[in-house]
C-alpha positions in Angstrom: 99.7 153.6 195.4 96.0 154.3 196.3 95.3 150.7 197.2 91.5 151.5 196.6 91.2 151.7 193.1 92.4 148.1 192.9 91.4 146.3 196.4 87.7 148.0 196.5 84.4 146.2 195.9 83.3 146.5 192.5 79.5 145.6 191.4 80.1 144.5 187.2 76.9 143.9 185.9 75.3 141.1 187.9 78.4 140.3 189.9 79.4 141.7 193.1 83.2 142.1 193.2 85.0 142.0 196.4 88.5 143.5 194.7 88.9 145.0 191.1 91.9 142.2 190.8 91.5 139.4 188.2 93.2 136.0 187.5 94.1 136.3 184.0 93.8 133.2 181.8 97.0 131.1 182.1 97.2 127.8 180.4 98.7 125.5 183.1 98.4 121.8 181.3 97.7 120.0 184.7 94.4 118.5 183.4 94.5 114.7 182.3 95.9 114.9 178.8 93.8 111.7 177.6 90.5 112.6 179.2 90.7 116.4 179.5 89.5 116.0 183.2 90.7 118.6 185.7 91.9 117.0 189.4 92.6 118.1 193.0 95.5 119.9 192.5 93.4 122.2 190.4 90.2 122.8 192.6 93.3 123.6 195.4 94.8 126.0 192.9 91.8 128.4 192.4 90.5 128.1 195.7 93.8 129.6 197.3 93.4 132.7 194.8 89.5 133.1 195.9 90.4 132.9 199.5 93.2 135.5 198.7 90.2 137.9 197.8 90.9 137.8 193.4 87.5 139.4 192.8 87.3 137.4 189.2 89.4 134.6 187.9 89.0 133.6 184.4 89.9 129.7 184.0 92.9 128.7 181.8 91.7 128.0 178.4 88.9 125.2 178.1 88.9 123.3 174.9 85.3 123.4 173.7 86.3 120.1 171.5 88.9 117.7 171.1 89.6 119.6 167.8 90.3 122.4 169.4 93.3 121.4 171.7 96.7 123.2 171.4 99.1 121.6 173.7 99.2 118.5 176.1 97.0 118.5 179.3 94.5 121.2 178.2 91.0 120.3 180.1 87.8 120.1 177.9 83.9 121.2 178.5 82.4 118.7 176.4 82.0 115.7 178.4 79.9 114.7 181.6 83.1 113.9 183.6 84.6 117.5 183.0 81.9 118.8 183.7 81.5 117.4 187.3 84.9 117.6 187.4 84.4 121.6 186.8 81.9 121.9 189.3 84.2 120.9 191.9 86.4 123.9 191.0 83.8 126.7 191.2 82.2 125.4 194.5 85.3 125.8 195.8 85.9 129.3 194.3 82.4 130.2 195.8 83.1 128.7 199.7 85.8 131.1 199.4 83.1 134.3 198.2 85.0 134.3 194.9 83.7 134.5 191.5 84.8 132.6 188.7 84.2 132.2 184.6 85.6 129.2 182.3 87.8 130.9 179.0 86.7 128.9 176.1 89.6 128.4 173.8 89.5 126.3 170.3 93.6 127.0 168.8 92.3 125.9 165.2 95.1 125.5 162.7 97.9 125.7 166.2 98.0 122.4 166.8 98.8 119.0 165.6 96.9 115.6 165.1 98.7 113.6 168.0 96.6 116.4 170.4 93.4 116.2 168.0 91.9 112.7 168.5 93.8 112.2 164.9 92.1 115.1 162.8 93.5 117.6 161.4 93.6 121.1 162.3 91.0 123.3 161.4 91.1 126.6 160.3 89.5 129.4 158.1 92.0 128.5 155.2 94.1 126.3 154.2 97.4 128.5 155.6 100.1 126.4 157.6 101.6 128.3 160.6 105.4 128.6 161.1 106.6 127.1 164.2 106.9 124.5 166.3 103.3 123.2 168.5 103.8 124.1 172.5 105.0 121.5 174.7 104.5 119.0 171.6 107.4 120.7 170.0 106.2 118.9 167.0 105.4 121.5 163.6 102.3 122.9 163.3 100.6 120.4 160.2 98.5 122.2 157.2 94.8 122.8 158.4 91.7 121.9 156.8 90.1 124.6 155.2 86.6 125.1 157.6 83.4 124.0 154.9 79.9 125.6 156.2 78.9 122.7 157.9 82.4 122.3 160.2 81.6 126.6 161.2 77.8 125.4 161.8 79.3 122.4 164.0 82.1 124.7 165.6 79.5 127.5 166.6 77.5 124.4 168.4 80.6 123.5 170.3 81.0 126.7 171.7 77.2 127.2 172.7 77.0 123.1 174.0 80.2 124.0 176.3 79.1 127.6 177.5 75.9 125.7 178.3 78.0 122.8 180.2 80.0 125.6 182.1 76.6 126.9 183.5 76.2 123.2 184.4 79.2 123.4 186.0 78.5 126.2 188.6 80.8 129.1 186.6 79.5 132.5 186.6 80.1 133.4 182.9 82.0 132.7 180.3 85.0 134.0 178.5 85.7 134.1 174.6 89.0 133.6 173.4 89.0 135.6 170.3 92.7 136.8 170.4 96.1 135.9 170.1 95.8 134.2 167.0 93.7 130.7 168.0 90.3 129.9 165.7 88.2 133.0 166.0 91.0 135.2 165.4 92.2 133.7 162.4 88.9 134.5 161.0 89.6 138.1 161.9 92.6 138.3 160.3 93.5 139.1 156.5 96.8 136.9 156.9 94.7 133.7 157.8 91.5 134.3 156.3 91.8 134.0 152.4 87.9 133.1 151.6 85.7 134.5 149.2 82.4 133.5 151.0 80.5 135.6 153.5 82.9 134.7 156.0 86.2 136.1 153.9 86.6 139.9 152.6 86.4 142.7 154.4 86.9 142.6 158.1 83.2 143.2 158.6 82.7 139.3 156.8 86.0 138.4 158.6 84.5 139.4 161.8 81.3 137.5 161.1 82.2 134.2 163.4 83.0 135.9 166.3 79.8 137.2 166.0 78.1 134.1 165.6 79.9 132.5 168.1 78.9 135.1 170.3 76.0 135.3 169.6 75.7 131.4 170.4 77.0 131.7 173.5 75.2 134.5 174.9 72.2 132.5 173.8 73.4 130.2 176.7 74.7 132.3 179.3 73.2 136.0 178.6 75.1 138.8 177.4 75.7 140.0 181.4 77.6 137.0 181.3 79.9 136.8 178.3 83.3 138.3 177.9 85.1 138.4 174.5 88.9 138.3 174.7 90.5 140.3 171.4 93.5 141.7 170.4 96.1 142.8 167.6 98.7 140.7 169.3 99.3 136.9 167.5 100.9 134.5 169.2 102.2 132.8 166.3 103.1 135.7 164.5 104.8 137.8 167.0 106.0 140.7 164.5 102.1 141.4 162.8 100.5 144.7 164.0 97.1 145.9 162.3 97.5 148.3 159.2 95.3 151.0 161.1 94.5 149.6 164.3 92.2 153.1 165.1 89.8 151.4 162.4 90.1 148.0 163.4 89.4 148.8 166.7 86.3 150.8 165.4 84.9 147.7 163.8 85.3 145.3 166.5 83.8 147.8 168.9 80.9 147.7 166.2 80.2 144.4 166.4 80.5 144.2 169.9 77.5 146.7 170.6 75.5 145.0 167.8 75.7 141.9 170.0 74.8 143.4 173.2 78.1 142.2 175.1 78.9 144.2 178.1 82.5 143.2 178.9 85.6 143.6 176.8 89.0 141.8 177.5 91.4 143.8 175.1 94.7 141.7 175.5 98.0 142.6 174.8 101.8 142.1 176.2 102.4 145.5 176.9 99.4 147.2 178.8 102.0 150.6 178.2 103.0 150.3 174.7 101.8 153.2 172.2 99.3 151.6 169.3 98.2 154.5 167.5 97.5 158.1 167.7 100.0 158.2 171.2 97.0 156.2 172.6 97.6 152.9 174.2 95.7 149.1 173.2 93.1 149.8 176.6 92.9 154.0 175.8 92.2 153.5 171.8 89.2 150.8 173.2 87.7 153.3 175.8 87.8 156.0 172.9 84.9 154.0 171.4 83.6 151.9 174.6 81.4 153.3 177.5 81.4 149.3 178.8 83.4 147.8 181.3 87.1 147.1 180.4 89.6 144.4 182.0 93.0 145.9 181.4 96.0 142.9 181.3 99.0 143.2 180.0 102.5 143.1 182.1 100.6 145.0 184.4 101.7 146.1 188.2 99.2 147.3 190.9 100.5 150.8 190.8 100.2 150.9 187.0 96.5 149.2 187.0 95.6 151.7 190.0 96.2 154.7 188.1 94.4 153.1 184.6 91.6 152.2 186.9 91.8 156.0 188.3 91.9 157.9 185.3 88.9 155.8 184.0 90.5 153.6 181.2 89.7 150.4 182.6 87.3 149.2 185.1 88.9 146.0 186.1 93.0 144.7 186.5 94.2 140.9 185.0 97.5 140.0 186.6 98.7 136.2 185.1 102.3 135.7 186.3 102.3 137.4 189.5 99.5 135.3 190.6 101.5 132.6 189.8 103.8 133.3 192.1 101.6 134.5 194.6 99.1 133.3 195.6 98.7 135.6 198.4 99.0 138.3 195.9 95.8 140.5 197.1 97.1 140.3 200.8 100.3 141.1 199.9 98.8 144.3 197.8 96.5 144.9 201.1 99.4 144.8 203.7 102.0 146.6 201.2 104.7 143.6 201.6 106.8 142.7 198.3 105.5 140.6 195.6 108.0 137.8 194.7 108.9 137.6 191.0 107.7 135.4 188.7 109.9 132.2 187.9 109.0 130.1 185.1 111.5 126.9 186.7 109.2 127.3 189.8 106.1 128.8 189.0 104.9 127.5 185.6 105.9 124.0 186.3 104.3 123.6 190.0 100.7 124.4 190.8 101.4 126.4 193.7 
C-alpha cells in the first residue's frame, strides 16, 4: 500500500486536511435518551480519533427534532443544553488539530411514538414500514402523511439545527439523505405516493432534498454542506433503483443546481457492480468533477487505490474506527488493525 494517498494532507474546500481518513457516521446511542444531551464519554470519544490524526469525522446522527428520533439515546441539536453540550465535543476535536461536522439525521416514518415525545411518525405518505424499530424492538407504527405546513416546519428544523451546530463550534454539516430515513423517502417511488409538487417524477420527489439543502446551506455555506445519498435502504434491504445510471444523473442534477461541493454516496459494498460494470463511487465521478467521500466496507489498501485512480477524494472507515482508535497510527506504522467486534465495540465507547 502507498500509505500517501490516504495519510497525506488534503486541503477540501475551506478545510485543511491533515489525512484523507474520515470517521464515518456511526450511531452510538450514548447520548441522554430523555434530554438528547451528549456527555464526557463522548467528548473523550472524538477527541481520541482527532489526536489519532482522522482528518474529518462526521458526528453520529443528530436528530434535528424530537420527531425525528429513530432509536433510544440519539442526541438532538435543537436545544440550548445540546448545543453547549456540542461545543464541548468540537473544542476538543480542534485542541487535537482535527476537524469535525455534525450529520443531521430526521428517520421520519422509522420510528415509533415512545421515541417521539408521543407523535407520530412523519413521513411523505401514509406507507407503514416492515420491521421492527432499532434498539426499541417495538414495530414501526403507520406515519402521518407530511401536510405543506409540517415540510415548511421540517425544512426550518434542519436550517435552526445547522445554525445551532455553527453555534456549536462544528465545521460543517452533513445531510443524511440516504438509507431510507425522511429525505429519502421523499426520493423514493416506494414511499412517496403524492400527487403534489413534491410526488411524481423523481425530479418533484427530489424537491425536499433540495429545499432542505438549500436551507441549510443558507446557514452554513455550500463549502460547508455535505449531502449523504444513496440507492441502499435500510429498511428495505432487497430495493435497488430501476436504472440507477439515471438516477444517479438526476441527483447529480440537483446537486450542481444547489451549489453543494461535497458528495457522500453511501453504500455497504464500496466494490459491488451497480450498473454499466461501474461501481456506486465510479457511476458518481462519471457525472461529478467535486469532491467524493468514498465509504463502504472499505480497507486502506482498497481506499488507497480509489483515492489513486481518482474516483474519490476522501476515505470513511465506521467500524474499524470503532475498534481502533489508533487506527491512523496503526495505518502510519503498518501494524495490524484489530477486527471489529460488535460485543465489544458497539456496546463500549472505546
Amino acid at each position: 500500500m502507498e500509505k500517501n494517498d490516504l495519510l497525506n494532507q488534503i486541503k477540501i474546500i475551506n478545510w485543511n486536511l491533515r489525512t484523507k481518513i474520515v470517521m464515518a457516521p456511526m450511531t452510538r446511542s450514548f447520548a441522554n435518551n430523555t434530554s438528547g444531551i451528549v456527555g464526557e464519554d463522548i467528548v473523550a470519544y472524538y477527541r481520541r480519533r482527532a489526536k489519532d490524526g482522522v482528518g474529518l469525522i462526521i458526528t453520529e446522527g443528530i436528530n434535528p427534532t424530537l420527531r425525528g428520533k429513530g432509536t433510544l439515546g440519539v442526541p438532538g441539536l435543537y436545544t440550548e443544553d445540546q448545543v453547549n453540550a456540542w461545543r464541548k465535543v468540537t473544542g476538543a476535536v480542534h485542541e487535537e488539530g482535527g476537524k469535525i461536522v455534525a450529520q443531521l439525521w430526521h428517520v421520519g416514518r422509522l420510528t415509533h411514538h415512545d421515541l417521539t415525545g408521543g407523535f407520530a411518525p412523519q413521513a411523505p405518505s401514509v406507507v407503514k414500514a416492515d420491521g421492527l424499530v432499532h434498539r426499541l424492538r417495538k414495530p414501526y407504527e403507520t406515519p402521518e402523511e407530511m401536510s405543506l405546513n409540517d415540510i415548511k416546519k421540517v425544512i426550518q428544523d434542519y436550517a435552526s439545527a445547522a445554525r445551532n451546530a455553527v453555534k456549536a463550534g462544528f465545521d460543517g454539516v452533513e445531510i443524511h439523505g440516504a438509507h431510507g430515513y425522511l429525505i429519502d423517502q421523499f426520493n423514493s417511488e416506494v414511499t412517496n405516493k403524492r400527487t403534489d409538487k413534491y410526488g411524481g417524477d423523481i425530479f418533484n420527489r427530489l424537491l425536499f432534498m433540495k429545499e432542505v439543502l438549500n436551507a441549510v446551506i443558507n446557514e452554513v455555506g455550500k463549502d460547508k454542506t455535505i449531502i449523504r445519498f444513496s440507492e441502499i435502504k435500510d429498511d428495505i434491504p432487497s430495493y435497488r433503483w430501476t436504472n440507477p445510471e439515471e438516477s444517479v444523473k438526476a441527483f447529480i442534477q440537483l446537486f450542481n443546481e444547489v451549489g453543494i461541493k461535497i458528495l457522500h454516496p453511501s453504500t455497504n459494498d464500496f466494490t459491488e457492480k451497480v450498473a454499466n460494470d461501474m461501481t456506486f463511487h465510479q457511476l458518481v465521478r462519471k457525472y461529478w468533477d467535486g469532491i467524493i467521500i468514498g465509504v463502504g466496507n472499505l480497507n486502506p489498501e482498497i481506499a488507497s487505490n480509489a483515492i489513486r485512480e481518482g474516483t474519490i477524494d476522501l476515505a470513511a472507515f465506521g467500524r474499524p474506527l470503532l475498534a481502533n482508535p489508533d487506527f491512523v497510527q496503526k495505518i502510519l506504522e503498518e501494524r495490524p488493525i484489530k477486527p471489529y467486534e460488535a460485543v465489544t465495540d458497539l456496546k463500549y465507547l472505546n
